[in-house]
N, C-alpha and C positions, 0 to 999 in steps of 0.2 A: 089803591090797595084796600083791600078787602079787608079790615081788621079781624073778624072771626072768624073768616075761614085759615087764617094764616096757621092756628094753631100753639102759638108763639105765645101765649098765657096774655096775650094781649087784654089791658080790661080798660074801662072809661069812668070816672067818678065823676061827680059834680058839686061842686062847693057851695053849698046850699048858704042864703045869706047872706052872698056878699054887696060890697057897699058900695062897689064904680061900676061906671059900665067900660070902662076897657080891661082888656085883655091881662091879667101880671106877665109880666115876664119872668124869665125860667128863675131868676134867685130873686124873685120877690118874697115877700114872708105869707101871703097868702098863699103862692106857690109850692114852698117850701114845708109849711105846716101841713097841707093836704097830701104832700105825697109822704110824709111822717106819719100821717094817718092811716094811709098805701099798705105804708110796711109794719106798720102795727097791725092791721087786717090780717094780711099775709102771713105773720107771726101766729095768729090764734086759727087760723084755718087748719093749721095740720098739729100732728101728734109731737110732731118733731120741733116744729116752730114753736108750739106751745111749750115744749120743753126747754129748746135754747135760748128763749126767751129772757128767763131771771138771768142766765148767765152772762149777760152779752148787752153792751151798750153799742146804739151804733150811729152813724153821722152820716150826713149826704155832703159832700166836698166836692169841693172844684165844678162847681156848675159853670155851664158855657154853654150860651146861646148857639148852638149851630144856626141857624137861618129866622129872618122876622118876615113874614108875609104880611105887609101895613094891609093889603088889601081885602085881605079875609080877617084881620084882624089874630093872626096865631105865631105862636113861636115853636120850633122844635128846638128843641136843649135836651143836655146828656151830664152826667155828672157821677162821680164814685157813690158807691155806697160802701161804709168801712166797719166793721164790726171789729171790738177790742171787747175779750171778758174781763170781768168785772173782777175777777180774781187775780186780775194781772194788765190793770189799766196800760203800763208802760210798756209791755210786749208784744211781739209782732202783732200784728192786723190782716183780716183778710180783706180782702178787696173785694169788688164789682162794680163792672160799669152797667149803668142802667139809660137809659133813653127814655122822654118822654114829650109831647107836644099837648099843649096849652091853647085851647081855640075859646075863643068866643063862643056864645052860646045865646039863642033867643027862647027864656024860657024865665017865668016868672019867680021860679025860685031859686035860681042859681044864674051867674052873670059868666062863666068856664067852666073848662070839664080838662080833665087831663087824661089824655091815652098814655100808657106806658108800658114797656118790657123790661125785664130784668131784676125787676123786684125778688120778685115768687124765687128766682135762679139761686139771686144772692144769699137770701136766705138757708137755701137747699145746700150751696158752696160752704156757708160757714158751719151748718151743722153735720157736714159729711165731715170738715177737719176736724169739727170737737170727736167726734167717733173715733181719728184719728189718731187723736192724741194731741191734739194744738192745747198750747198750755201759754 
């Protein structure tokens, strides 16, 4: 799979700094904080994002390893991403699922990198409902 040709807002980070040399797996907290980084990106990339931003707290749940390749040392994992505003912590939620895979990496400043979809989408998803009217 060609990751940039796909067109699918596919992007790759790398975790500059870290301290083992394997792999996290998909709900490790190295894992987790980087792709919290993801969507704060994402957040400040657009006009929109930068707007629903103050409004909107949001969480990555239910992460689930789909597959562990020991051999290339990577994991592919998927997991919600949920946004609740801030105006109304206890009311509905919008959802998305997102995907992402966690490889090993040989490079002196970063020990993984994470590929993901879905980020950029979720984002796009919860500031079309506030347009809406989501309260």
């Amino acid at each position: 799979m060609n990751k940039l040709q796909k067109g699918l807002g596919l992007s790759v980070l790398a975790l500059l700094g870290a301290c083992s040399n394997d792999t996290p797996g998909c709900a490790d907290d190295d894992t987790t904080d980087l792709l919290r980084e993801i969507v704060e990106e994402h957040f400040l990339e657009s006009a929109y994002g930068r707007q629903l931003r103050p409004m909107v707290e949001y969480s990555i749940r239910g992460v689930r390893t789909e597959a562990h390749d020991e051999k290339l040392d990577s994991y592919q994992c998927s997991a919600t991403l949920t946004f609740h505003l801030t105006s109304n912590p206890s009311g509905p939620a919008q959802k998305h699922d997102i995907e992402y895979e966690v490889h090993s990496i040989e490079d002196p400043d970063a020990d993984f990198e994470i590929s993901y979809t879905g980020i950029k989408e979720g984002i796009l998803k919860a500031a079309m409902a506030k347009g809406m009217g989501w309260k």
